[in-house]
N, C-alpha and C positions, 0 to 999 in steps of 0.2 A: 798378159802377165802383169803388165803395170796396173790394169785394173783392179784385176785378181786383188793385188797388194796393197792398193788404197783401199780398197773393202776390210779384210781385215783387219789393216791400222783403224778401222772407223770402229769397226766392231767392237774391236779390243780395249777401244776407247770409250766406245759407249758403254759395254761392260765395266768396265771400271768406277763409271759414273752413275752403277745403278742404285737405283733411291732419291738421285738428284733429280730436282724438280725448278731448278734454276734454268731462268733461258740460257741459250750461249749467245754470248756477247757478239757481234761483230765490231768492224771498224766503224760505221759508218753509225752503230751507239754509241760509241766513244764520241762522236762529232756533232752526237745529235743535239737543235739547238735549246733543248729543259733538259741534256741530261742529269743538270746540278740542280733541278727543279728551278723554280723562278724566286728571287728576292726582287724588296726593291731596290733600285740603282741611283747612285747622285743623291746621298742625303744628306743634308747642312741644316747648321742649328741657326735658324733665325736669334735674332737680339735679346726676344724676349723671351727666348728659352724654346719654343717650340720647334720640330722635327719635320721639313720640308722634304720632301723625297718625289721619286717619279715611279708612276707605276702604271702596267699595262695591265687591265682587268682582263682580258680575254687572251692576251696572252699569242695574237696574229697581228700585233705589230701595229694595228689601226686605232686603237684604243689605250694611244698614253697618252698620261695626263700629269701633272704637278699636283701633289696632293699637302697638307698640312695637320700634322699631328700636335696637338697639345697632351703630353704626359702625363699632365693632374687628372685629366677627366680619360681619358684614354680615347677621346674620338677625333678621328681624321675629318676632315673635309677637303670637297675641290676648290683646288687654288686657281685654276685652269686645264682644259686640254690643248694637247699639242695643235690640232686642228683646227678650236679654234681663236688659237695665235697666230696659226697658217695665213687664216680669214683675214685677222685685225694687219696684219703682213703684206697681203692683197695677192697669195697666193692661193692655189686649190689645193695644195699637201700640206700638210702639217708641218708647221714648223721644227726642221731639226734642232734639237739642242744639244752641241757640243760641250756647252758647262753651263753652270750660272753661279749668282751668290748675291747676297742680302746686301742691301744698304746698310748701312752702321745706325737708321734710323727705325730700320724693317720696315720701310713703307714702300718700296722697291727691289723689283728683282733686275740684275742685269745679267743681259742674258748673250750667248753668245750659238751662233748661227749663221752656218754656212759663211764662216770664218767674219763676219760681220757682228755688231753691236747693236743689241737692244735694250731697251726700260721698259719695265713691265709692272705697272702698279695696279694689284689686286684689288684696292678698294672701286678704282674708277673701272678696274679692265679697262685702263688705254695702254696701249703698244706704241714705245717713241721707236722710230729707228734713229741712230746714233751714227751711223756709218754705211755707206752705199759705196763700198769701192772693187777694184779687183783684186787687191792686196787684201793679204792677211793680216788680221786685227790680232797680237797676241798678248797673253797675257795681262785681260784690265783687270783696273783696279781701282775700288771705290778709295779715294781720300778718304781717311778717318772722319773729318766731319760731314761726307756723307754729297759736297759738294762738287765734287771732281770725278772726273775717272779719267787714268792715263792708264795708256796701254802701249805697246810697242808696233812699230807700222815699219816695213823695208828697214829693218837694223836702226831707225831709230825711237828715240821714244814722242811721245804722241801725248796731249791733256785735251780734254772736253770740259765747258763748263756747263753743269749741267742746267743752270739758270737761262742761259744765253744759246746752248747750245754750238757754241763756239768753238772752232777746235786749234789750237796751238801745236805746232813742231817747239821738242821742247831740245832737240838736239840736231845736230848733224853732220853730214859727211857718212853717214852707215852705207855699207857698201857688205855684199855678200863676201865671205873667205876674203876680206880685208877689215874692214872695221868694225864693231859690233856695239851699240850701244844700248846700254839695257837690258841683253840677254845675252846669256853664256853662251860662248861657243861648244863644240861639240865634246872635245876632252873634258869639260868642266859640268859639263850636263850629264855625260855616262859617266865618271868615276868620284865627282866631288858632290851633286849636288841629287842625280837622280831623279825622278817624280815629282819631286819639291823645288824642283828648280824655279830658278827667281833671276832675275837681273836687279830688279829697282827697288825700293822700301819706301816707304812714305814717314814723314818724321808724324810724332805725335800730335800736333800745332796742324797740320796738315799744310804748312807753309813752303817744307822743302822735300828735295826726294832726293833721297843717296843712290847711288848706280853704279854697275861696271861699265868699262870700256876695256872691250878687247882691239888689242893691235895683231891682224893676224899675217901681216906680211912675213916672219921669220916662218912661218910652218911649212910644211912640204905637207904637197897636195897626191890624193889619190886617186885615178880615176873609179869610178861607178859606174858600168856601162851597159845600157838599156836595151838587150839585141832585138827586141820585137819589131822597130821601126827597118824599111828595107835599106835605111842608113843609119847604125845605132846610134840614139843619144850617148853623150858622157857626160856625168855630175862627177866635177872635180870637188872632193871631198877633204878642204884643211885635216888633217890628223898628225900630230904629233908624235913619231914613234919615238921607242926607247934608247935614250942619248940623245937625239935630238932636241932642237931648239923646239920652247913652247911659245905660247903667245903672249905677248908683252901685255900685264891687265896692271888697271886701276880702278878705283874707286873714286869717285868725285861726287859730292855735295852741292845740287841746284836749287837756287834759292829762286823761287817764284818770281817774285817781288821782281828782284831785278835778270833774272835769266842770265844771270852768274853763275860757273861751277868754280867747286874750290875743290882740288886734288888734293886728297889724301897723305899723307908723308910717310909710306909705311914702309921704308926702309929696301933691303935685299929686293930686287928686278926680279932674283930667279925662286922667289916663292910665291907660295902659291895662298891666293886672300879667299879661304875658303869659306867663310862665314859673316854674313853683314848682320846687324840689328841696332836700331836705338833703344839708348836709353829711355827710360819712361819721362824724363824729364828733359827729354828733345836736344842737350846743349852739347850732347856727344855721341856719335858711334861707336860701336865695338866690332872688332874686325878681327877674326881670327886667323894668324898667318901661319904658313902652316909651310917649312925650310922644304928645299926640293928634294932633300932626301927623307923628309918627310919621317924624322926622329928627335923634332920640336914643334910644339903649337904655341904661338903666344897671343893672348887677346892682347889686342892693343886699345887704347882708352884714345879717340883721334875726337879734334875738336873742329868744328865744322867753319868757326869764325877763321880762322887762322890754317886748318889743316894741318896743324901739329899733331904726334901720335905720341904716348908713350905706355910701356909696358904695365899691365894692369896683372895678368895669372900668367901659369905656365902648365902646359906640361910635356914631359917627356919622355921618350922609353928607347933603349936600347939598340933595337932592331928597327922598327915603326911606330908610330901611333897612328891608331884608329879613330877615322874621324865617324861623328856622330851625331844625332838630327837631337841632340838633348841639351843645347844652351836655351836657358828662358831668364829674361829679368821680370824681376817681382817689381810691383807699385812700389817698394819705397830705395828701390836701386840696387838692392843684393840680386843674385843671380844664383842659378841651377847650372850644373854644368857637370856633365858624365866624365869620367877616366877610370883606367883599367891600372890604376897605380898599385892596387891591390892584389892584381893578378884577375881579375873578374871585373867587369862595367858596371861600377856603381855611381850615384846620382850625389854631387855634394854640393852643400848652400854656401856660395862665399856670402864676405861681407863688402860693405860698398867698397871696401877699399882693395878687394881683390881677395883678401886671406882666405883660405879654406877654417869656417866655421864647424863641422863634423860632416861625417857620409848621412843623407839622410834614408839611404836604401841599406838593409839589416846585411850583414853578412851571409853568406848560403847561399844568396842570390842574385842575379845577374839582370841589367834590365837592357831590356833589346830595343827601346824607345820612347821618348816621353811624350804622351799623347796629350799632356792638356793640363792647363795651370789655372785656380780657380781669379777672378776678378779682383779677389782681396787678397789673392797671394798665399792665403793657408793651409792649402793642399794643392797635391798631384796627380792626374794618375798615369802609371808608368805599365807597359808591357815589358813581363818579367819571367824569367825560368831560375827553379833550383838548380844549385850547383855542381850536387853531391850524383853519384851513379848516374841515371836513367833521368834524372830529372829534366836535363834541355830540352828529351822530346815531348815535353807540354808546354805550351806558352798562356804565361797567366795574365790579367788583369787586377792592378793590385792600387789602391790610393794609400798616399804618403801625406801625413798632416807635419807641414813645415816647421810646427811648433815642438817637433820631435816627440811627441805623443804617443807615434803610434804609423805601427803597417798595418795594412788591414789587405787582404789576398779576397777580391768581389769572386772569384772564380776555382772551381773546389773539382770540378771533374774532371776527366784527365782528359786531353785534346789540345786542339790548339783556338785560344782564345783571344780575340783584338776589341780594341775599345774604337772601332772605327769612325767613332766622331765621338768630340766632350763638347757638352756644354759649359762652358767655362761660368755663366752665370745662373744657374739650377745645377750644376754635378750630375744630371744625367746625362747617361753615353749609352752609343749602339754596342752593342753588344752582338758580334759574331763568332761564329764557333762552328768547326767539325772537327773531326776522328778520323784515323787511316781507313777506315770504313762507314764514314758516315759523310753524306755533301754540306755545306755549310747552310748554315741556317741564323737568322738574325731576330733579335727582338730591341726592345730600349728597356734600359734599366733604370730607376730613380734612384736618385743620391739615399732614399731611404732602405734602399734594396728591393723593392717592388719592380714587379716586369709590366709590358706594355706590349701587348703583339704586332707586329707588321704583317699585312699581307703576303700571304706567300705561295705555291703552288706546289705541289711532289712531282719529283721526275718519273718519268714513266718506266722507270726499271725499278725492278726488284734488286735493290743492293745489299738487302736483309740475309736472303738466299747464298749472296757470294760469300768464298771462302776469305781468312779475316787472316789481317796481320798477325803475326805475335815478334813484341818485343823480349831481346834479349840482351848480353853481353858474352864473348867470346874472348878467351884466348888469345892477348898478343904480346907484339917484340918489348921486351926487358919486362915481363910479367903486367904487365897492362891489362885492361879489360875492355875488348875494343866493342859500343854499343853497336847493334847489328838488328835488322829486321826483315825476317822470314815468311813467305807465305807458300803455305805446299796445296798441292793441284787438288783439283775438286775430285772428290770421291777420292779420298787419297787410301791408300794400298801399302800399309810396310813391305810387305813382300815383294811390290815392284822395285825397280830402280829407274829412278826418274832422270832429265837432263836438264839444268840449271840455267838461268839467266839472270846475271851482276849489273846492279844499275849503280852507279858512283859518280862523285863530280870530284871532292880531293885537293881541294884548294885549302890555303890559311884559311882557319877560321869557318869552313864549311862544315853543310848540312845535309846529309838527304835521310838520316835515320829519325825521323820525326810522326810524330802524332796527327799528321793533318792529311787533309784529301787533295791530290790534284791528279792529273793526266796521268802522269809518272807514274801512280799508285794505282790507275784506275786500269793500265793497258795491264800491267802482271795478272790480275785478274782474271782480264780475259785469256791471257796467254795460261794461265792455270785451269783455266777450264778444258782448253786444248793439251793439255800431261805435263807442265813445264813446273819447277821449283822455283820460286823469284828471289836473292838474298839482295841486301845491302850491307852493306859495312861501314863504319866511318872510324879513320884512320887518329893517330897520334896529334894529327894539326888541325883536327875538326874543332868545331864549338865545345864540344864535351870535355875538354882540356886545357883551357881556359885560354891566356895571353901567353903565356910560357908554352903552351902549349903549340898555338900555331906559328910561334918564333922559332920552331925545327925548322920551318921552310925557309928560314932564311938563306937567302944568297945558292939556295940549290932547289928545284923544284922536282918533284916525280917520285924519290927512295923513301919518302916517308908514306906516300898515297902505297904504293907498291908493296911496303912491306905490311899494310893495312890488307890491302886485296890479297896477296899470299893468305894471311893468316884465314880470312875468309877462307880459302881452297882449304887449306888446312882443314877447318874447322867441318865446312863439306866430305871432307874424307873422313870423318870419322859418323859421317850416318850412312846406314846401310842399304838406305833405300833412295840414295844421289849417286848418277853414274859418272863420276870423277871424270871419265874421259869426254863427256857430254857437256863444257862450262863455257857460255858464253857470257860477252861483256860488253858493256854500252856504256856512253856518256855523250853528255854536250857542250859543247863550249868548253871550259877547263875541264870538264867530264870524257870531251870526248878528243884533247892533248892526254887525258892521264889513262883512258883506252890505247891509247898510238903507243905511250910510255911504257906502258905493262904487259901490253904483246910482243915490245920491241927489244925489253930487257929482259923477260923472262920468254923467249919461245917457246909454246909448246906447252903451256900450262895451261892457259886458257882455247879451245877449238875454234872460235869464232869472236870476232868482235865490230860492233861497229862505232865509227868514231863520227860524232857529228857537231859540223861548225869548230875544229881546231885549229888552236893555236900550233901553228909546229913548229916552229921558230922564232922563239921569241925576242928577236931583236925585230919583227913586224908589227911586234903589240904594241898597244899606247903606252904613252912614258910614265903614267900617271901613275896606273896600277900596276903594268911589270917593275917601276924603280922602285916600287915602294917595297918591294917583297925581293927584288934580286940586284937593289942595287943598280949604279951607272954601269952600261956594260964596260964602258973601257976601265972599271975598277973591278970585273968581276966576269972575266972574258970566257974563265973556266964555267963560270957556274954556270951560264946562257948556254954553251957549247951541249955540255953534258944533260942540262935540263929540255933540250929540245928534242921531238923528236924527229923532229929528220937527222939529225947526225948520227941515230943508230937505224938508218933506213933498210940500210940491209940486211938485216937480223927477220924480217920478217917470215913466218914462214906456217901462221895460221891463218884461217879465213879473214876480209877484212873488206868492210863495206864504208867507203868513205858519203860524208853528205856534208854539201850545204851550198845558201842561199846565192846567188849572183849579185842580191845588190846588199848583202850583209857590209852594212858598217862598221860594225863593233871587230868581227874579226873578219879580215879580210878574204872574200875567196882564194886571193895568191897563196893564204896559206897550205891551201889542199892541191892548187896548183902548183905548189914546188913541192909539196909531198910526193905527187903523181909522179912529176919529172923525177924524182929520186927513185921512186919505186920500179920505174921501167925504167933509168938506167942501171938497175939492178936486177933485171929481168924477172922480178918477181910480178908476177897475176895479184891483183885486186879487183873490186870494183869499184864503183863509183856513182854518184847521183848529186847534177848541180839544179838547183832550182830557181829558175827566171822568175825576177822581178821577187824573192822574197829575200828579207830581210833577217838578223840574227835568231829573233823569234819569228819564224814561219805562221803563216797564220793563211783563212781557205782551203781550196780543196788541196794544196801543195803540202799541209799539216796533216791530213789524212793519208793523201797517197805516202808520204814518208813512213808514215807508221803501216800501212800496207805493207811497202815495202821491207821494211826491219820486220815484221811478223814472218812475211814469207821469208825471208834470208835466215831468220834463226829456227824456223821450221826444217827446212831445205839442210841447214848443218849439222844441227841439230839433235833433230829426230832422229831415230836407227832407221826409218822407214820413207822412202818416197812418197810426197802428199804432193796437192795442186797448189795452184798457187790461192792466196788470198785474192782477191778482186782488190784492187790499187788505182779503178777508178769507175765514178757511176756511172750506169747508161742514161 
């Protein structure tokens, strides 16, 4: 019988999809390694304007090389290959490269490798090694004039001369989850600084280097615990959570010369100095402090002779303010600097003296990053989306001429667009771009508007054949119009009635109704080919709503995502061919607390859901990003209670597939481990899946078999019909 019955689910299915001439997707396409075809990787603008990148011509991994683009004539050349660097190394593999970057003079690459330091000069092809240790070399950095490179070694910082070859301790006392010198600890790396993160600055003179020093003795440590050994390690992890103490930072000023620091005078212990830079004229820092409730930012103007600080801008807002990777100073001391004082993130030029001179970003639009300031200061260019409707799910590339001239929008089709590198002295930038059905593809573009190609390769699928998003807007709470994006099953059938699957994250300020390609957007797909309807929806506190917008979540998290996903269901019941009782829902991380949220306050709406890597209790999250959005909890005891979900644990009473990683930093496994313990002692059935050795972003075959599994769970709930399982792992 059970056979019987997968047969005609196949059949009925394949009938459905007759005329389709698309393969069916599996998992192990989704994982395959060209499914986004091939780009080049790691590309940085040398000095004199031209486009260094790496690239594998064959595309099996044996054949990368460092290549060098000039954009006037359009021709690359080899700068080196990886192999042989290997040689010049005194190895038989090819040299890994985990980064590199230019000299300040372009007559040098430094390179970094198997956590080690090298110089690599193209004209001689000689290979210097810089470093031969078993510590980790992080973050170097060539000194402005091209003569130094420091870098950070065991928590402290570290200089090479590169004349002599000589290496200096330029700090110490660094000790792990105790002192930190020159690089941010871990709260300040995930929620302040991100990808860009930084410890040290080099002054323009290249004579001194500004730095943090973290004191991380006040934090409380988590364990991390490794069960693969048959006595598990633990990595005790400093983390800050919500109400607790954070780690005591400063900023201090070393002057070469004499291996002096001068500390900073910046006021309040319990803020947080979230942004370092010099002035261009070396006799001052700018230090953006930023109060621990984190609803003031003040640059402060600090002088390095004395470490005196005083108040140079401000800004402020209500609820929070949003910090932003868009302060730049110009050659002659005025400065760029983003705020959302308008209600939307626009880009304004002060003057040396601090004043706001005008917005030099138009009304209508919102800019998401400032990618690149030219050498004389006279232009921008900014990643930016319209204001109005539908417009945030495209992200554009736009240059702003400082002398208030004029915007000019480089990019006109709809998708999401990034300037993934400027040349600050030519105006050409890379220029990357895909569509919710299209993989990303890169070229260089010239400040005159002319293209430049990169090499590049096609992924081996047909993604032409798949069935395509369509955007909308729906229907919601206090007549709103909540934007939303739908894809219905291949070979679709009005006459059938299909069963649905909600992907959402739901936080302030989020996004997943967007113009661009990733995983997220690529798995519905395939699940569309197998009968499923895929929606999203983005709620009242999303990006599309501007700063007032994701100030609903303040001080209460979960009834504003919720009443977003309602109107979704809503909106689902009124097509004729979605089985209302058929609705599942997914998220990760805030996505997959605001799945726990909406199964646990509305039972019985949605049939199935899976929540992955949540938050459930958010007095476990870091301090950084739950104060900034809910407040100190002892000032807001309610909002935390009602906002989490295990407090309404026992309401559950739909399917529910819990995941996530064992050595997840970001959010802790205890979170899904005291969900568990709530859910059985409440005797409610779930399941569950934890994953050894991965991390918040899963990654290997542990990323695969997850989405295995979530296919077959929402097949399995799903469907009207008994199927097999997905295969969740290779032979």
């Amino acid at each position: 019988m059970r056979s019987l019955l997968l047969t005609c689910c196949l059949t009925a299915l394949a009938t459905a999809a007759a005329g389709q001439t698309a393969k069916k997707l599996t998992v192990d396409d989704l994982f395959h390694p060209a499914v986004n075809g091939r780009q080049p990787t790691q590309p940085a603008w040398s000095p004199d304007g031209r486009l260094s990148y790496v690239w594998d011509e064959k595309g099996d991994g044996k054949e990368r090389a460092l290549w060098i683009l000039d954009p006037a004539t359009g021709k690359s050349e080899l700068l080196a290959r990886l192999s042989d660097l290997g040689r010049l190394a005194g190895q038989e593999e090819e040299l890994g490269l985990g980064e590199y970057s230019w000299s300040p003079r372009g007559d040098a690459l430094l390179l970094v490798s198997e956590d080690d330091l090298y110089l690599y000069s193209p004209a001689s092809r000689k290979l210097s090694r810089l470093t031969e240790t078993e510590a980790e070399e992080e973050n170097p950095q060539f000194s402005p004039d091209g003569s130094k490179v420091a870098f950070i070694r065991d928590f402290d910082l570290h200089l090479i001369d590169l004349a002599t070859g000589r290496e200096a301790e330029l700090t110490t006392g660094g000790q792990e989850n105790e002192i930190l010198n020159g690089i941010t600890d871990w709260v300040y790396w995930e929620e302040i600084w991100g990808r860009d993160a930084t410890g040290f600055w080099w002054s323009p003179d290249s004579s001194r280097i500004a730095y943090y020093r973290f004191e991380e003795e006040p934090v409380g440590v988590y364990p991390l615990v490794d069960n693969s050994p048959a006595y598990p390690k633990v990595r005790w992890q400093k983390y800050p959570k919500a109400g607790t103490d954070n780690p005591r930072v400063k900023v201090g000023v070393l002057d070469l010369a004499t291996k002096a620091t001068t500390w900073m005078a910046t006021g309040d212990p319990e803020s947080y100095l979230a942004r370092v830079d010099w002035a261009p004229s070396g006799d001052a820092v700018a230090i953006q402090r930023l109060n621990r409730e984190q609803t003031r930012i003040d640059l402060l103007r600090c002088r390095p002779a004395d470490g005196s600080c005083a108040p140079l801008a401000e800004d402020t807002w209500p609820t929070w303010v949003n910090l932003g990777q868009d302060f730049r100073f110009l050659p002659d001391g005025r400065f760029l600097w983003g705020s959302e004082r308008s209600g939307w993130r626009r880009l304004y030029l002060h003057g040396t003296d601090g004043k706001v001179l005008r917005p030099v970003t138009p009304e209508g639009w919102a800019i998401a990053s400032l990618d690149g300031v030219s050498e004389k200061g006279d232009w921008a260019v900014v990643n930016a989306f319209r204001t109005e409707g539908l417009g945030p799910i495209d992200r554009h590339v736009a240059r702003v001429h400082l002398d208030g001239e004029g915007w000019e929008v480089l990019t006109t089709e709809p998708g999401t667009h990034i300037a993934a590198g400027v040349s600050e002295r030519t105006g050409a930038w890379i220029h990357g771009w895909n569509d919710a059905d299209t993989p990303f593809r890169t070229e260089v573009r010239k400040a005159d508007g002319g293209t430049v190609p990169l090499p590049s390769a096609p992924s081996p699928l047909d993604f032409a054949s798949l069935p395509k998003w369509e955007f909308l807007t729906i229907p919601g709470p206090d007549g709103s119009r909540l934007p939303a994006r739908l894809l219905k099953p291949e070979g679709f059938d009005p006459s059938r009635r299909y069963p649905v699957i909600v992907y959402h994250y739901g936080g302030p300020g989020s996004q997943v109704v967007a113009n661009g390609w990733n995983l997220r957007g690529l798995w519905p797909k395939m699940m569309a080919q197998r009968g499923f309807v895929s929606l999203s929806v983005d709620n009242q506190s999303s990006v599309f709503f501007g700063k007032k917008g994701e100030d609903r979540d303040h001080r209460r998290f979960g009834e504003v995502n919720l009443a977003g996903q309602l109107a979704g269901v809503d909106y689902l019941k009124t097509l004729p061919w979605v089985d209302s009782s058929r609705i599942g829902l997914w998220g990760w991380s805030g996505g997959g607390t605001n799945t726990l949220y909406c199964l646990l306050n509305r039972p019985g709406v949605w049939k199935a859901g899976v929540a992955g890597a949540p938050v459930t209790d958010w007095r476990l999250y870091d301090s950084i990003w739950t104060e900034r959005y809910l407040d100190h909890p002892k000032d807001n005891e309610e909002g935390y209670r009602l906002s989490s979900p295990i407090t309404h644990a026992a309401n559950l009473k739909d399917r529910l597939l819990l995941i996530h990683g064992l050595a997840d930093d970001n959010v802790h496994p205890q979170n899904t481990v005291v969900m568990s313990d709530a859910l059985i002692k409440a005797g409610i059935p779930f399941e569950e899946a934890f994953y050894p050795g991965q991390n918040h972003g899963m990654r290997g075959p542990a990323i695969r078999h997850f989405y295995g599994k979530m296919t077959n769970f929402f097949e399995r709930e799903l469907l009207a019909v008994e199927v097999e399982d997905v295969e969740i792992r290779r032979e």
